[in-house]
N, C-alpha and C positions, 0 to 999 in steps of 0.2 A: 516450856517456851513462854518470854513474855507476853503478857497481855497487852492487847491495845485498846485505851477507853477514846470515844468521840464524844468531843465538846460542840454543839452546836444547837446553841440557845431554840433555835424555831425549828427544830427537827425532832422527830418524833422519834423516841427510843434513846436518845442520845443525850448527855450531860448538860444541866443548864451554864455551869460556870466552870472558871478553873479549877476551884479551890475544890469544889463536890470531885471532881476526878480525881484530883490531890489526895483527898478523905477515905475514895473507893481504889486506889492506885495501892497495888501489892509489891515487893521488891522484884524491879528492874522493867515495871508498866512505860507501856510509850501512849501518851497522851496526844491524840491526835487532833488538832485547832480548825475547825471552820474559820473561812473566812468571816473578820468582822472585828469591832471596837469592843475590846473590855477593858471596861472601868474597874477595876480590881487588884488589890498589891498582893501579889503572891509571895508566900513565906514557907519554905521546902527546910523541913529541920530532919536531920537524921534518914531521910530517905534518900532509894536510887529510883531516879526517874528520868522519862526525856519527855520535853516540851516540844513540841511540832509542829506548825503552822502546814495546815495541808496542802498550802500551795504557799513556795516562797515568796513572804513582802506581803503577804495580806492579810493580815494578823496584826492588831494590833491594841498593846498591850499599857494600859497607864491605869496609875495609881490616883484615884480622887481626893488622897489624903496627901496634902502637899510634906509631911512631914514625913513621909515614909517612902524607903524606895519604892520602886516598880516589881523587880525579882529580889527578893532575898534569901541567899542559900546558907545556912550553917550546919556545919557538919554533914556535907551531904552527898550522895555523888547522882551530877547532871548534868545532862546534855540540853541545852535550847539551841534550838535548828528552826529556825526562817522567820525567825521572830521581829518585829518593829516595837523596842522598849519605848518609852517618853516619859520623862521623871522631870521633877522640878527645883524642890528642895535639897534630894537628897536622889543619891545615884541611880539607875536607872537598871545596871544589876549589880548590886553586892553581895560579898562571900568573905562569909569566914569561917575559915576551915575546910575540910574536906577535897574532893575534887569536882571540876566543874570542865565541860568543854563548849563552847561558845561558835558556833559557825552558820557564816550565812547570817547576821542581824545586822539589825542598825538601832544605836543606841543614843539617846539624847537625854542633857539634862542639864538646865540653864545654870543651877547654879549649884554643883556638884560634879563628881567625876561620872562620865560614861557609865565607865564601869571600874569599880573597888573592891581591890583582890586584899585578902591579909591574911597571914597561916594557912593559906591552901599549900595541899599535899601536891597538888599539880593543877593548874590550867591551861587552855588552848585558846585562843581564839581566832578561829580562823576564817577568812574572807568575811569579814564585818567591818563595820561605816560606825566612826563613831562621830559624829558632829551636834555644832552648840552647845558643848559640855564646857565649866569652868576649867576641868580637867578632866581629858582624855581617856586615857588609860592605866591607873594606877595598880602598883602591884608591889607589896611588901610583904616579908618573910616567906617566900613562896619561890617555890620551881615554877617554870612552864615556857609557854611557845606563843608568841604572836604573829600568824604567818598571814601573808598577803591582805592586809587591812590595810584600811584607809580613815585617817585619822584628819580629822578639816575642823577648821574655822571654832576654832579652841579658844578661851580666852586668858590660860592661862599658860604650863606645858602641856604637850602635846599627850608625852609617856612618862611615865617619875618611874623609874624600878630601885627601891631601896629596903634597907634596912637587912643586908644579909639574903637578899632574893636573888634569885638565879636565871634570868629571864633570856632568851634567844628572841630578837625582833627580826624577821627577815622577810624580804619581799613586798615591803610596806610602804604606803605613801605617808608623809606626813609631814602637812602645810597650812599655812593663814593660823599661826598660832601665836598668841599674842607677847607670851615672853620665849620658851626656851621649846627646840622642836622634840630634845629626850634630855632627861634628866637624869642621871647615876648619882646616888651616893650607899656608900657599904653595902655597890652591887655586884661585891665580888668578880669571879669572872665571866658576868653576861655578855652578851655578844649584839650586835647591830652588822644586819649581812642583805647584801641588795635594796637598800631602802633609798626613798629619794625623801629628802628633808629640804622644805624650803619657807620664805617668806615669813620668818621668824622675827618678832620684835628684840629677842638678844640672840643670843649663841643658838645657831642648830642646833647642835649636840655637845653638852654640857656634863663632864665625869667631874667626881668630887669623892674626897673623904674614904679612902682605904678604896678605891673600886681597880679594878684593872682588865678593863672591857677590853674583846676583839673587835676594831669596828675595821669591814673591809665592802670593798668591792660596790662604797657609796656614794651618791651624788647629793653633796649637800651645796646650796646655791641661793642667791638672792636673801640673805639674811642681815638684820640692822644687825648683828654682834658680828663675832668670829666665827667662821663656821664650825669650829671643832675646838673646845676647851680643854684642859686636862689640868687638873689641880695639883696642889703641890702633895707628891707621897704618893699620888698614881700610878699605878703603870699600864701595863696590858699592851695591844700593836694597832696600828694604824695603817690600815696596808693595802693600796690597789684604788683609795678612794678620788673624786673629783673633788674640788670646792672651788666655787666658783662665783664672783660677785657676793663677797661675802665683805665685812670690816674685817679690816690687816688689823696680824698675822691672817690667813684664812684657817691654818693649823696655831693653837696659841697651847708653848705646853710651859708651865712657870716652873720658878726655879724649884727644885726638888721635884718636879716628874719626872717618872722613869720609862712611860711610853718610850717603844720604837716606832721610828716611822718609815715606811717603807713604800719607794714608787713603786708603779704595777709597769707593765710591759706594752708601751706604745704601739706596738704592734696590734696587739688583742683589739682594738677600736672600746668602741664604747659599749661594753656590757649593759643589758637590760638590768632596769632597778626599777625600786618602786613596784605597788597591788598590779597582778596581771590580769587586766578586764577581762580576757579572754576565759580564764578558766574560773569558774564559779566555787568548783566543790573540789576540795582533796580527793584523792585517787582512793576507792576502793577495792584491791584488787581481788578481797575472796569472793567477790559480788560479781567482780568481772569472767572469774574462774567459771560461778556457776552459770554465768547466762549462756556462754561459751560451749558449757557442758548441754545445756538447753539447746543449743541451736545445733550442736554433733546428732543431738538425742532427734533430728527433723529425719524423714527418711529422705534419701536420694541429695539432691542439689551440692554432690560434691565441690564443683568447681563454686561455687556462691560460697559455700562456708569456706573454701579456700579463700578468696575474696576478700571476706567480711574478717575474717582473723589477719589476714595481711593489713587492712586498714586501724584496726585495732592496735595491732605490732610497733603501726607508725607514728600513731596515737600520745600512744605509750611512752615510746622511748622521746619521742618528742618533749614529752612533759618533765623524762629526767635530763634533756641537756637544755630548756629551760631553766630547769631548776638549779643546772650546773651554769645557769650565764654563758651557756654556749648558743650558738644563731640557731633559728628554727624558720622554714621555709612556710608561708602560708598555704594552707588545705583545706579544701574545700570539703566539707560537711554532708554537701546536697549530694546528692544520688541519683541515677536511673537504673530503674526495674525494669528491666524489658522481658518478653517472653509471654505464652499463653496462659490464660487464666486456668484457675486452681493450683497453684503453683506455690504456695507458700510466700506470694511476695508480702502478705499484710500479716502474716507472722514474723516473717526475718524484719521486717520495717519498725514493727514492736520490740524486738531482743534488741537492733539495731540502737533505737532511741534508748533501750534502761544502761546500753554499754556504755552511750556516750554520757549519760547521765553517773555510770559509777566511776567514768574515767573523769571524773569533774570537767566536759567540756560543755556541758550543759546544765541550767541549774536545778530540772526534775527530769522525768521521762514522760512527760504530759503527751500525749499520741491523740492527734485531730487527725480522724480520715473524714476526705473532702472530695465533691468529685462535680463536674460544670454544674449541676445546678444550685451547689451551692458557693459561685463563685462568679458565677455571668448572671448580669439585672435585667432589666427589662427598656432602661431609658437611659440614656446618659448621664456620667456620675453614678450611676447605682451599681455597676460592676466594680470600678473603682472601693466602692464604700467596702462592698462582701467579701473582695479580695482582703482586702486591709483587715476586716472585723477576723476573717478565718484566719490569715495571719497571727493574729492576736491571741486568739485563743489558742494558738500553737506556742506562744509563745516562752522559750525553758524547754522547748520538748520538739518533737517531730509532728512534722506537716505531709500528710500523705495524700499524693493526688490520682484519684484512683482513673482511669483511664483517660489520663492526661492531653492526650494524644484530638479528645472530643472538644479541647479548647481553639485549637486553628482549624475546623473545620466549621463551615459555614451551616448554619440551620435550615436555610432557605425559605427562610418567612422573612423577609425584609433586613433592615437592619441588625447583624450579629456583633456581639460586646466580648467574645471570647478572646481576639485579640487584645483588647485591652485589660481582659485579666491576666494575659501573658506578660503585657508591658509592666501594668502593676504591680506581679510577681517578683520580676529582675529586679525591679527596685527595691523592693522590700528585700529581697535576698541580699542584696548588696549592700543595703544600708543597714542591713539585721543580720549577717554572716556568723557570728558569734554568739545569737541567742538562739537562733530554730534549723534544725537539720531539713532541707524539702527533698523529700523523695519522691519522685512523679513515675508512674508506674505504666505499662501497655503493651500493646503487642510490638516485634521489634520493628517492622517494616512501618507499621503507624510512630513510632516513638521516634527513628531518624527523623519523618516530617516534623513533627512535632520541633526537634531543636532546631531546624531551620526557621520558625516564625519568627523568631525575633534574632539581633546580629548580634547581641549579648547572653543570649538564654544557657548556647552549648557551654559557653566557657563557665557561667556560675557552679557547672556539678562536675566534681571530681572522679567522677568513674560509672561505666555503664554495667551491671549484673547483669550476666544473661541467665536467666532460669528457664531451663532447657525439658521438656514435655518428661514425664514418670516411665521407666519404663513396665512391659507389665507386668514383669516381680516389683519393682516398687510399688503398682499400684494394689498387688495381691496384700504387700506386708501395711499399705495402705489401709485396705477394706479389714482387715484384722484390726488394725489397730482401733479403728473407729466402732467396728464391735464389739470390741471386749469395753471400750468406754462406754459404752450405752448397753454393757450387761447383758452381752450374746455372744456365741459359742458358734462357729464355724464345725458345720456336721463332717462326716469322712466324705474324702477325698472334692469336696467342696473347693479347695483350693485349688486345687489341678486344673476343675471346671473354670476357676472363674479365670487362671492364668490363661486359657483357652481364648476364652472372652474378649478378653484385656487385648489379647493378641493380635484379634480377626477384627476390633474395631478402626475404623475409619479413622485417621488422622490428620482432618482438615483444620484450618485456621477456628474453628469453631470450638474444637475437641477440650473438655475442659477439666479432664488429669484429673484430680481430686474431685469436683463435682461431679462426674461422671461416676464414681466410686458411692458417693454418697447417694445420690441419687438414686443408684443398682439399690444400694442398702434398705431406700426407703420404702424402693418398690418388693424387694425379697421378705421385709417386716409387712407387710401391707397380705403379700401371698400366703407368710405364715399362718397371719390370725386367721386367712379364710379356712388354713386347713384346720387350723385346730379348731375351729368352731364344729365345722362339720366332725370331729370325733364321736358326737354321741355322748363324751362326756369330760368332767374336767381334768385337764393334761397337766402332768407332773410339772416340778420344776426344771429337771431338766428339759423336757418339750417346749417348756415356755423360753429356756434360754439358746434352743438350740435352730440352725438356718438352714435348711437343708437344699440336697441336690433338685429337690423338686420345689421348691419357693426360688431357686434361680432358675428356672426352666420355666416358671410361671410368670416371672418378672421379665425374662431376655421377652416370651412370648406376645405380652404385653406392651413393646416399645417396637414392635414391629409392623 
């Protein structure tokens, strides 16, 4: 299995710089980045590595030597994931050679390209910002994919793909560029699919010189040239796109192009183009497979993982008829947990966040559980502030609000500010819908009130979980499982006794399903050691792993 090295200057154990983990990095190390400014030009020859910002966008990474890029990969193969480049003279990441896959950065470099591809084997770069580059995104003699980028305020073009390179741009924004929004020449047959191009000082999109692009299903608009060139001896198709506010022709093909051009179907409306803010990360589905298998592997809560795989399912296919430029209805993220505690609700709210994080709707699985006192002040304004700061730190990830239900109930010491963290809440749920999943969790008869407090609150969360009390064979295969993890042995017919237990106990609004379990446990480890002290002498391994009928007779005894 890869190793993982950490970089973080002021921590103890951990790598001072990039290069020293570069140095101690073995084939196929993931290098994991503290937040924080390094001054450092990194130069990756002949190795497989991935570059990581542990938390995306707070990493950031520039070159003190104006002469030299920022990343420089040759012959290499790497992934950089959450990276912020900043270059000046020269690009911000270059490659030559090898493969490289790019996602989630933002790359800048005032007077240079973005980023400078040439003879790679293959590149990606996907959901990355490239702005204040001389030029964009460059990419010669080389395969690869430019998916949902956002390519701004360029001074010269935006994308050049030449020299025999093979490139697919799809899903891409790409505007305020000062001469041409993509640039083709001997780019074969690359493609341009869902992109919106605009605000060009010549031609949006510019083909030349033997290329015969696909460019379909795009809105190119508001540009000083024509929006779509095609030089003489080109061909390739033109098919399905808008151009709009552009210098006539807004299609310009000269004499000896051999593009087709083809209307799309007035019917269809106007296909989504252009980076989808909404989705952050590419879909990982073997990741999605194992959390899935994690959350079957929970005992009981049938109807919940029915639930949580039906949301998933919707997820899912949602992101392939996006990606087919078909309509996708907006869904809400947020959740209610309702039901008695021990319940598994701050497990599934965990698997919950890493799903939506591997289905790219979120851009980590970052999990803040919160619960009133970390979220109501003491004075006015200050409830406000704790809302917003937890917010925040949720923010890429899920917001867990642990007995939610405590925020519209009155403290009865004067003045209470819980309503105002509700109010605060909706807002930020509504104006942050697409970056934090909020699960607010509690008993079900408290959690109804609960969405009455505010006349906006019910409708921010898409669906209410009911996790429904253990019964007590779950809570038998429960109290096993939690033994065997802490290296103990259920003695004969110990389980029969405790399904007995389980049975005859009380199940009032109090009853707490798994803590109840754990807490029998803590007390039946507590009876063991007195027994085995009193033996007289020291007790085997198996006595020490084993719980017997009379440490739960000792323990029921004790709670009576």
């Amino acid at each position: 299995m890869p190793r993982t090295l950490f970089v973080a200057p002021d921590q103890r154990g951990a790598l001072p710089t990039i290069r020293d983990a570069l140095e101690a990095a073995d084939e196929g190390a993931v290098i994991s980045i503290a937040p924080g400014d390094y001054p450092e030009p990194i130069t990756i020859t002949r190795q497989h590595v991935t570059l990581s910002a542990r938390e995306a966008g707070s990493v950031t990474i520039s070159s003190p030597f104006p002469d030299q890029p920022v990343v420089s990969v040759t012959d290499a193969r790497v992934e950089l994931i959450g990276l912020k480049l900043t270059g000046e003279e020269h690009a911000a990441i270059r490659v030559r050679g090898g493969q490289v896959k790019i996602v989630d950065c933002t790359a800048t470099a005032r007077f240079a390209p973005g980023i400078d591809v040439a003879g790679a084997d293959r590149v990606e770069v996907r959901n990355t910002q490239v702005t204040g580059a001389q030029y964009g995104i460059v990419v010669e003699e080389s395969d690869g994919m430019i998916d949902r980028c956002e390519i701004r305020e360029i001074a010269d073009d935006g994308v050049i793909i030449r020299l025999g390179s093979r490139v697919k741009v799809q899903h891409s924004t790409i505007a305020g560029c000062g001469f041409r929004g993509v640039y083709m020449y001997q780019a074969g047959d690359s493609a341009l699919d869902r992109c919106d191009i605009s605000q060009t000082g010549d031609a949006g999109v510019a083909v030349a010189d033997q290329s015969s692009p696909t460019i379909s299903t795009c809105w190119v608009h508001d540009t000083q040239g024509v929006g779509i060139s095609v030089g003489r001896g080109c061909g390739g198709l033109i098919e399905d796109c808008r151009v709009e506010n552009t210098a006539v022709p807004g299609i310009h093909l000269a004499d000896g192009a051999r593009a087709e051009v083809r209307e799309g179907d007035p019917s269809r409306g106007r296909v989504p183009v252009g980076a989808v803010a909404t989705t952050g990360n590419h879909q990982d589905l073997e990741t999605v497979d194992k959390l899935l298998g994690e959350l079957d592997r929970m005992i009981g809560l049938g109807s919940v993982k029915a639930e949580v795989r039906g949301l998933i399912d919707e997820i899912q296919v949602n992101e392939w008829r996006r990606s087919e430029g078909l309509s996708v209805g907006t869904v809400s993220n947020h959740l209610v947990f309702a039901g008695a505690p021990g319940t598994g609700k701050t497990t599934v709210a965990r698997i919950y966040g890493q799903l939506l994080k591997a289905l790219g709707i979120l851009p980590n699985g970052r999990f803040k559980e919160v619960s009133r006192r970390d979220l109501v002040g003491q004075y006015i304004g200050h409830t406000a502030e704790k809302a917003a700061s937890a917010f925040e730190e949720a923010r890429g990830g899920v917001l867990f609000i642990d007995e939610a239900y405590t925020l519209s109930r009155s403290s009865g010491s004067g003045a209470d500010f819980g309503q105002e963290a509700i109010d605060t809440l909706v807002k930020l749920m509504e104006d942050h819908r697409d970056e934090v999943a909020v699960i607010v969790a509690g008993y079900t008869d408290e959690m109804d009130k609960f969405l009455d407090a505010n006349p906006g609150l019910a409708s921010r969360f898409g669906k209410t979980l009911e996790f429904e009390n253990y019964s007590p064979e779950e809570l038998v295969s429960i109290s096993l499982h939690m033994a065997r993890s802490d290296d103990y042995l259920l003695g004969e017919d110990l389980d029969i006794a405790l399904l007995e237990w389980f049975t005859q106990m009380e199940r009032d609004q109090n009853f707490g399903n798994a803590r109840e379990a754990r807490k029998l446990l803590e007390r039946m480890r507590k009876a063991q050691s007195t027994r085995l002290r009193s033996l007289g002498h020291r007790p085997s391994r198996d006595d020490l792993r084993t719980l017997t009928l009379d440490d739960l007779l000792a323990a029921v005894r004790g709670t009576g």
